[in-house]
C-alpha positions in Angstrom: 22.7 -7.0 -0.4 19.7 -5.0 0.1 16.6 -5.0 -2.5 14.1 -3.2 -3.4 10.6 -4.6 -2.8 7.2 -3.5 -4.4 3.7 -4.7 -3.8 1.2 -3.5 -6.6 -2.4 -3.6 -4.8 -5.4 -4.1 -6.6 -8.1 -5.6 -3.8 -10.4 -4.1 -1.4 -9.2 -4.6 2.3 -11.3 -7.6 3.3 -10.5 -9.5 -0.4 -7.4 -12.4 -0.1 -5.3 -11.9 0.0 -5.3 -8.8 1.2 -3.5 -6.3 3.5 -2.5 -8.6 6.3 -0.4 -10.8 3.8 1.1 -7.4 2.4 1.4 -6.4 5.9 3.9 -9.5 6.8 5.7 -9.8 3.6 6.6 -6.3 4.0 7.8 -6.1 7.9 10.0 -9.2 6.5 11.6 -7.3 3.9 12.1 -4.7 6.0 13.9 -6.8 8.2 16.2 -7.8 5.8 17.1 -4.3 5.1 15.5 -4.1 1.9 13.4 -0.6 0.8 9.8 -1.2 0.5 7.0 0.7 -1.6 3.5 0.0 -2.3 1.6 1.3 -5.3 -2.6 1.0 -5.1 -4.9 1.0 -8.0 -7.9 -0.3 -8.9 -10.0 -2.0 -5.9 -6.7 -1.2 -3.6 -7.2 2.3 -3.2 -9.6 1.4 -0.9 -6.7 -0.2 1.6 -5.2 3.5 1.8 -9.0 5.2 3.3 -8.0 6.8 6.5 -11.6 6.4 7.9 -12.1 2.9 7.8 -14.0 1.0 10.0 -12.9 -2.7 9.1 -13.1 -5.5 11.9 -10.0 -5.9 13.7 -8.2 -9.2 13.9 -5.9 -10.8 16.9 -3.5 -9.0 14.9 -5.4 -5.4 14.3 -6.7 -4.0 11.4 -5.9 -2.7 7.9 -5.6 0.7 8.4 -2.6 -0.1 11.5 -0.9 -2.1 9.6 -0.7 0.7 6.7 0.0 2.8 9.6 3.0 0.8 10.9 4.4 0.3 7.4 4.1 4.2 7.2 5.7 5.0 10.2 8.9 2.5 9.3 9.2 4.3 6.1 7.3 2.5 3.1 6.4 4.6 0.1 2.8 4.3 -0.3 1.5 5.7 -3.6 -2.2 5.9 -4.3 -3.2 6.3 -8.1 -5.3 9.4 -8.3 -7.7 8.4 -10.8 -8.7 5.1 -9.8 -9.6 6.8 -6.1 -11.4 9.7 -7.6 -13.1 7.3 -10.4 -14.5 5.7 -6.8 -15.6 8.6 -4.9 -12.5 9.2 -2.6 -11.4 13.0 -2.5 -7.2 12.3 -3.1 -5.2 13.0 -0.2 -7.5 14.5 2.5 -9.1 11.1 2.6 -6.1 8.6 3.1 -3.8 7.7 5.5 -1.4 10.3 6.7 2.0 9.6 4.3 0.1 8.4 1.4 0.9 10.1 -1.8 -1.2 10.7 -4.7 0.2 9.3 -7.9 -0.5 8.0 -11.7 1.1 5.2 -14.3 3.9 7.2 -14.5 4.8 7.4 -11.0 4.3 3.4 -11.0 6.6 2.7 -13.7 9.6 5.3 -12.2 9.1 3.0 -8.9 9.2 -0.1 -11.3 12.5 0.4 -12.9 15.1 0.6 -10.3 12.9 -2.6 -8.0 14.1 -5.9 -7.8 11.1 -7.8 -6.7 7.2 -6.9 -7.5 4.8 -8.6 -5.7 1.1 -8.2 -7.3 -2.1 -8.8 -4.9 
């Protein structure tokens, strides 16, 4: 029976663990045909920057894998305030298929999610 995954994000890129871990616990729920959404606040927003310039790994960078998790259909939800409280402009400056979002928004995706994952 499919589930519905979350990941609440609160670290900078670079911090463990970080997006690669979110990365791979995602693509396996995924693979189990569970829906997956990710909600960044805090020191996370930063994960969502579309501009980044982050040293890639054997297994590439932040920004792809936000990009591949994207492009398979994750809900990515970036709370407004914390990214302007930081300097970042909203939308214009993350990924493409980020949306912009508050409390609210995080509790909505909250009740109806089996699993919450908090890095």
């Amino acid at each position: 029976m499919a589930k519905k995954v979350g990941f609440i994000l609160n670290k900078a890129p670079l911090e463990s663990p970080g997006a690669r871990t979110l990365y791979h616990l995602a693509v396996g729920s995924l693979g189990r045909g569970h829906e997956v959404w990710a909600y960044a606040h805090q020191e996370g927003v930063y994960q969502l920057l579309r501009n980044q310039h982050l040293p890639d790994s054997e297994e590439g960078s932040p920004s792809s894998w936000w990009q591949a998790l994207l492009a398979r259909g994750v809900r990515v939800v970036c709370n407004e305030l914390c990214a302007r409280s930081r300097g970042v402009d909203g939308k214009e400056s993350m990924l493409e298929g980020v949306t912009m979002g508050n409390p609210a928004d995080l509790a909505q995706l909250l009740e109806h999610t089996d699993q919450v994952l908090c890095l």
